[in-house]
Residue, then its C-alpha position, 0 to 999 in steps of 0.5 A: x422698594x415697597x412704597x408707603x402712601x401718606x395722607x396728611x389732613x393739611x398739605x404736602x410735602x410735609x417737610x416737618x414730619x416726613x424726614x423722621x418718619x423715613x429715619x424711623x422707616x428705612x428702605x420705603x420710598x414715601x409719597x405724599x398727598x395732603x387733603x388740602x394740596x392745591x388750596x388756598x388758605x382763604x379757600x380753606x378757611x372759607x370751605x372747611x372751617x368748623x361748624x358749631x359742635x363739629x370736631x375740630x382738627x388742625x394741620x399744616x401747611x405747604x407754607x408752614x403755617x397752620x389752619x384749623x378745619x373740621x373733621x367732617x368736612x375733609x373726610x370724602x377728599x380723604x376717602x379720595x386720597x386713599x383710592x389715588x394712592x392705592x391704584x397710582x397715578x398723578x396728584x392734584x398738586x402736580x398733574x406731571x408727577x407720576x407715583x405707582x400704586x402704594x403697598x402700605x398707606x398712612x394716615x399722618x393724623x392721631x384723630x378718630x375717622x370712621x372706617x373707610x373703603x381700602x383695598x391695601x393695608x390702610x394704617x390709622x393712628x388712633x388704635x396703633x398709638x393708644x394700644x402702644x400707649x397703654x404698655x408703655x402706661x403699664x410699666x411708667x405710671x404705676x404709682x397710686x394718687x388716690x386714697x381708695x388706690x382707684x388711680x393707678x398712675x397718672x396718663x398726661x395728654x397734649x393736644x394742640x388745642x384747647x378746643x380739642x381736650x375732649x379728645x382725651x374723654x376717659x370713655x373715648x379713644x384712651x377708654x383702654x388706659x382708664x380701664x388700667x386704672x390710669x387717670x388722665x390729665x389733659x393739657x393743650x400746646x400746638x406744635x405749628x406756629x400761627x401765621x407765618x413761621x419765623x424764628x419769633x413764631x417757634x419761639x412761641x411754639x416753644x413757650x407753649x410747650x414748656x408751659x403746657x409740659x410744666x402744667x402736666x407735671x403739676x397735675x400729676x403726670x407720670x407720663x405724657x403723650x403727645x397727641x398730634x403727628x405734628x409734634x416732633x422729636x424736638x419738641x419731645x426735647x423740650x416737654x421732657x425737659x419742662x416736666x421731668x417725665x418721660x414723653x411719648x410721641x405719637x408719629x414715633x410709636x405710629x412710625x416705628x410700627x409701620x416699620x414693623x410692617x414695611x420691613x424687607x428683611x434689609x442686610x441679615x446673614x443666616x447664622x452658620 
């Protein structure tokens, strides 16, 4: 059975993604690291929190709730977790656990990183998603929304905090859907619950998708996107539900081309 290594920039398991991702993935035993596995939230906080102008990133916890960090400070304990999944070996989290070396690996985060030092195929969502995202773009949000026919269709972008907007920068990582023509609207709903999670908690994560969902759609959005592997099939549920659009979830167009990847042929008979 060929092994997929997953890197999440929080912690492991991560229980919230990992069992959609094995539906979406069949056949693949699935190991996980996380960057922060073995840390406190108090240490985390006090290490990795942003520093003024540096990209902010959040991801969860082995306890469900969340932590904001910034980008730079995790890289080098990312670039650490790629080589441990690569060559085999035991986590940080449990010395006892022994895993082979992974075939494929996984980074469970939609943000930009820089290139770093692999020798398996090391799978990174930003360019998987954006490039899935604009075919999709290409064939939903067609209408045009602007006078002089400038805007082709209008793209909606979720991302889980309102620090995070800039991350659909019409020159940035989407630069290829305004290239289409696409115009971008941009709306913020994270999907982890603050403190610790509780019924009262996903209430609110609910509510924060339903507004940001109705929001978009106000702006004119003829598809959304959801920016984060954090947001999950439910939540699709609820967005589209909010907007009336069509949703794309990050983790699902990442998941079903790992798939692609990893796939061993599974049961097929050869035609007569």
């Amino acid at each position: 059975m060929p092994i997929l290594g997953l890197i999440t920039i929080g912690q492991s398991p991560r229980v919230d993604l990992t069992p959609e991702l094995k539906s979406w993935i069949p056949g693949v035993e699935i190991v996980e690291r996380g960057a922060l596995d073995g840390l406190e939230k108090t240490e985390i906080e006090e290490k990795f929190s942003p520093r003024e102008g540096e990209i902010v990133l959040t991801s969860r916890l082995r306890d469900g709730s969340s932590v904001v960090m910034g980008h730079d400070h995790i890289l080098p304990i990312l670039q650490e977790a790629i080589t441990s999944l690569e060559i085999g070996g035991s986590s940080r989290e449990d010395p006892n656990v022994i895993h082979p070396p992974c075939d494929v690996i996984l980074m469970a985060c939609t943000g930009s990183f820089p290139k770093f030092s692999h020798r398996k195929p090391l799978l990174i969502p930003e360019d998987m998603m954006t490039l899935g995202l604009a075919a999709l773009a290409n064939t939903v949000a067609l209408s045009t929304d602007s006078e002089d026919g400038t805007h082709q269709g209008v793209v909606g972008v979720l991302v889980p905090l309102p620090e995070q907007r800039n991350f659909a920068d019409p020159n940035g990582k989407f630069k290829i859907l305004t290239s289409m023509g696409k115009r971008l609207v941009v709306g913020d709903a994270s999907p982890y619950p603050m403190g610790d999670p509780s019924r009262e908690a996903f209430d609110q994560v609910e509510a924060g998708l339903v507004k940001a969902g109705r929001d978009l759609r106000t702006q004119g959005a003829q598809l959304i996107f959801a920016d984060c592997m954090g947001y999950s099939s439910w939540m699709r549920r609820v967005l589209e539900s909010a907007s009336g659009v069509p949703v794309v979830l990050g983790r699902s167009i990442v998941a079903r081309l790992t798939a692609e990847l990893m796939d061993d042929g599974g049961n097929w008979t050869r035609p007569a």
